[in-house]
N, C-alpha and C positions, 0 to 999 in steps of 0.2 A: 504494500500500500504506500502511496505519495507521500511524503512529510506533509503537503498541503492539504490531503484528505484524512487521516492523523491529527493535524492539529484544529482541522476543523470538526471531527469528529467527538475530539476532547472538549472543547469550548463548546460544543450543544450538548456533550454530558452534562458537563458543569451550572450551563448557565439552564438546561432541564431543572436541574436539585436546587439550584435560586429561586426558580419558578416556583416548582413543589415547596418548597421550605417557608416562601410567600405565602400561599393559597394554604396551608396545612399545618403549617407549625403552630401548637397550643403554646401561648407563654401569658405570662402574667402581665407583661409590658406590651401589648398587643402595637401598640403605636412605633414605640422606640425598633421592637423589631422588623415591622415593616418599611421603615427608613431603609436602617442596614441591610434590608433583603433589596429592596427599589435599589441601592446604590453598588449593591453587588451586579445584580443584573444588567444594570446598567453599564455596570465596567465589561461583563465579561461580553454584552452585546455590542457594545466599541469595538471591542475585540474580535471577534465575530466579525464585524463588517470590515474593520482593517484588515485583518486576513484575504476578506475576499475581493476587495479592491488591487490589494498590493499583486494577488493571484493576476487577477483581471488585465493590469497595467503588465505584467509580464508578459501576458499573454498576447495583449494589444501589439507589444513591441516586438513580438517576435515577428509576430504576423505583418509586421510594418517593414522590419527586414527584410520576409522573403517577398515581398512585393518590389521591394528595390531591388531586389539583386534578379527582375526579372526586366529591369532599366538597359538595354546596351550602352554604346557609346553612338549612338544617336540622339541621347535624349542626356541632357545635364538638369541634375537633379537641386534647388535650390535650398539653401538650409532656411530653415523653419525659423520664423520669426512671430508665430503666434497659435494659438491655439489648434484651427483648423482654416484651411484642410491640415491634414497629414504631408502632403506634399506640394508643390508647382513644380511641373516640370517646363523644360524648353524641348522643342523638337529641333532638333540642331540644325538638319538642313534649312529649315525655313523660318526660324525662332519664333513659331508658334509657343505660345503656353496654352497649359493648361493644369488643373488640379487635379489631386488623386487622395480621397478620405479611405482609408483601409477599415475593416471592419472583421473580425472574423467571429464565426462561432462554430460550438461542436456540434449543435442540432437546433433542428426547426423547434420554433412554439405555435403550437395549432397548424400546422403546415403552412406557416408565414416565418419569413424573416424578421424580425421587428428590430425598429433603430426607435431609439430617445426621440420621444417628440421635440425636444428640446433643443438639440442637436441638428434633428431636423432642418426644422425653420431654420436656424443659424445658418446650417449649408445654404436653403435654397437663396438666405440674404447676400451670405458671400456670393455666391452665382449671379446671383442678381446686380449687385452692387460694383462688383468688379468685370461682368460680361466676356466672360471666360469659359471653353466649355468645362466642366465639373462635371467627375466621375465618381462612382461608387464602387471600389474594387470589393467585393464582397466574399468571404474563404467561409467554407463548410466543409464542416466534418473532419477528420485526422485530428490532425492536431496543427497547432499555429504555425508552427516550423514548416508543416508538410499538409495542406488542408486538402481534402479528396477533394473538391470541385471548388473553382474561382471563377465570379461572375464578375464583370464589368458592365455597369449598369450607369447609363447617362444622367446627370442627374436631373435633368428637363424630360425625362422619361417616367418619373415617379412623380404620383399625386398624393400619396401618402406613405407615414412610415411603417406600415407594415404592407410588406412584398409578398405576394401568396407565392408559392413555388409554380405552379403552372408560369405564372406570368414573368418570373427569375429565370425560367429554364431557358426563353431564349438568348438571354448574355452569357450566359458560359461558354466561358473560354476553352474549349475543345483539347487543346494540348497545353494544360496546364504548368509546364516545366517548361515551355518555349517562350525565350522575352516577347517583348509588349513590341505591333509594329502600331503604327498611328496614319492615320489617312488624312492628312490636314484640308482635302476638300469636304471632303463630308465631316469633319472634325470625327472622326471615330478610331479610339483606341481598341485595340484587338489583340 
């Protein structure tokens, strides 16, 4: 078992028996001990989310790697100067730009991709705001390092952020380990 499914597996023992100890424990101080039970739990549920955030961000980062390292030397990559996208790239013959947000997961929820509403909007402002085309490289399933299938998905192609897989399955990228070419007349990454 992962140390990150381990230490997350001990932290939902733990912060279980805070729960239980809350709801069930008879004492005479009924008050005083529900503080210290509220303040346990509350620690070990920080804890809990920090875990799976810190997972999360690992995860993102991997997946953001192997997306560049599927960049050749037609494309220069520019360093990141704020949150999102994840990238701008230049298409070198013709110095097109354009944006690239990574995303990955290991499985569908309800047979949809779902992205952060929040995040969202954000992209389709950046999109908007700077009139650039903007991508959505999107990795499933394997694992971040190695995702069994990667969609490229425009991001003036989606009207909301959950993607049903029907409607996903026509951006996948068909030879997933072959770099990205770019068509600067139809602006389409592939």
């Amino acid at each position: 078992m992962s140390l990150f499914l381990l230490e997350i597996f001990w932290t939902s023992i733990i912060l279980g028996l805070v729960f239980f100890s809350l709801y069930f424990h008879s004492s005479k101080d009924k008050k005083e001990d529900t503080i210290e039970s509220n303040s346990k739990m509350k620690y070990y549920e920080n804890r809990l989310n920090s875990i799976i955030l810190e997972h999360n961000i690992k995860k993102g980062n991997q997946f953001e790697d192997h997306v560049r390292s599927l960049f050749d030397s037609y494309f220069t990559i520019q360093p990141r100067t704020q949150k999102y996208p994840d990238y701008i790239i230049t298409f070198n013959p013709n110095r097109d730009h354009f944006a690239v947000e990574c995303k990955w997961k290991k499985q569908l929820y309800n047979n949809s991709y779902n992205i952060n509403e929040r995040e969202f909007r954000n992209y389709k402002n950046y999109h908007f705001d700077n009139n650039i085309p903007f991508f959505m490289v999107l990795g499933l399933g394997g694992t971040a390092a190695n995702p069994e299938q990667i969609f490229i998905v425009p991001l003036n192609r989606l009207k909301y952020p959950d993607i049903k897989k029907y409607y996903l399955d026509q951006f996948e990228k068909r030879n997933k380990n072959k770099p990205f070419s770019y068509n600067s007349l139809r602006k389409k990454l592939y």
